[in-house]
C-alpha positions in Angstrom: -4.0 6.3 49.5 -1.4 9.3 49.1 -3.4 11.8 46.6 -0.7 14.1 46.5 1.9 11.7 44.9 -1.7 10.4 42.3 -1.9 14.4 41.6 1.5 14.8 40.8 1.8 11.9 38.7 -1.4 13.3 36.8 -0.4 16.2 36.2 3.4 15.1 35.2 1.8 12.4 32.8 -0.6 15.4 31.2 2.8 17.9 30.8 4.8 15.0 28.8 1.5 14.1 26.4 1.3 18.0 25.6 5.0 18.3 24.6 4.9 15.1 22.5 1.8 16.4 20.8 3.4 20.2 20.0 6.8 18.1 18.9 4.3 16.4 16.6 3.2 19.4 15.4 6.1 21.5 15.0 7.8 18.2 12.6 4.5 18.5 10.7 4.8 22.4 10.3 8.8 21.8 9.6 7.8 18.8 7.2 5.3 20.9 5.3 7.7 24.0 5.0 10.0 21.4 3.5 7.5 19.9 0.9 6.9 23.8 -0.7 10.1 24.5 -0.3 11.2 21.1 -2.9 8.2 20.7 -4.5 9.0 19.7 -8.3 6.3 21.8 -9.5 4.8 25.0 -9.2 1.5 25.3 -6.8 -0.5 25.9 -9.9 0.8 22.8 -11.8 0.5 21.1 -8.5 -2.9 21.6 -7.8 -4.3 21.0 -11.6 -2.6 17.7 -11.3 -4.3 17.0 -7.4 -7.8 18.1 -9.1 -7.4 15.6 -12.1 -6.6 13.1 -9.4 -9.9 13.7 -7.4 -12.1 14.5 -10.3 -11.3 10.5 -11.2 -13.7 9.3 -9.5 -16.2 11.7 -11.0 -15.4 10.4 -14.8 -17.1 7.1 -14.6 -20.5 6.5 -13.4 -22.5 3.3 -11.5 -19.9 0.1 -12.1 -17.6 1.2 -14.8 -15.4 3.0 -12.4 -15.0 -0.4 -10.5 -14.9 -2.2 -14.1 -11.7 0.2 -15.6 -10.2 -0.4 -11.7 -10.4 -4.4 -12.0 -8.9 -4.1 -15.7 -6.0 -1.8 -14.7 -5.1 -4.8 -11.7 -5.3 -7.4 -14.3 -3.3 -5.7 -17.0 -0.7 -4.9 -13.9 -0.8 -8.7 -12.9 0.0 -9.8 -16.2 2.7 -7.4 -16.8 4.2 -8.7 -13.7 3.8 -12.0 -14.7 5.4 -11.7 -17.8 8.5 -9.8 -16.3 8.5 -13.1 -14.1 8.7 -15.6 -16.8 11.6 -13.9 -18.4 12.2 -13.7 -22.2 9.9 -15.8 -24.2 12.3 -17.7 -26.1 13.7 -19.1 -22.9 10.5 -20.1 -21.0 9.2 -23.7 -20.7 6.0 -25.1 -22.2 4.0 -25.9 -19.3 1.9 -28.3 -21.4 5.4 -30.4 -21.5 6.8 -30.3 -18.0 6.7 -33.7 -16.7 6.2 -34.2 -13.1 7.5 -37.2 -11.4 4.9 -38.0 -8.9 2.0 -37.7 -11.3 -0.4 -40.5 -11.7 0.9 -42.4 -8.5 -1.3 -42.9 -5.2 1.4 -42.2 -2.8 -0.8 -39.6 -1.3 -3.9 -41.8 -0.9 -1.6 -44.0 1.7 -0.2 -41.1 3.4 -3.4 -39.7 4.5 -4.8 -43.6 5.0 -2.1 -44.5 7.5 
């Protein structure tokens, strides 16, 4: 086994993992720098709004935090769903849509043969 050629592959291997991990930090420094530098607030606004976001959790107690979270996706579902159906005078009654394969026992022989 040639060591010397296993060594210097090592040690190659090891050089190009340190420069990819300072080129990973010096775009999180530069992407950082970037974010204060654009921010739509100031830090002070910034930060009140970050604590009210972490202090959430802190506002409900036992189950009615996961209670007001289950209520908030189902008001957000049905919002969607109403943006889906489109304007109420131009939906369908879904008590009066007639399907044509209803009441027949096509299926039944399908699955039989």
């Amino acid at each position: 086994m040639n060591y010397k050629k296993f060594i210097r592959n090592a040690v190659k291997s090891r050089q190009e993992t340190s420069l990819a991990a300072f080129a990973l930090l010096a775009g999180l420094a530069a992407g950082a720098a970037i974010a204060v530098l654009f921010a739509p607030r100031s830090g002070r606004e910034s930060r009140k709004l970050l604590t009210e976001k972490l202090n959430f959790t802190q506002q409900y107690e036992g189950n009615e935090l996961e209670e007001h979270l289950i209520e908030d996706i189902r008001k957000t579902a049905r919002n969607h769903a109403e943006h889906l159906q489109g304007p109420t005078n131009k939906r369908k009654d879904p008590t009066q849509i007639k399907v044509p394969s209803a009441g027949t026992t096509a299926w039944k022989k399908a699955i039989v043969e």
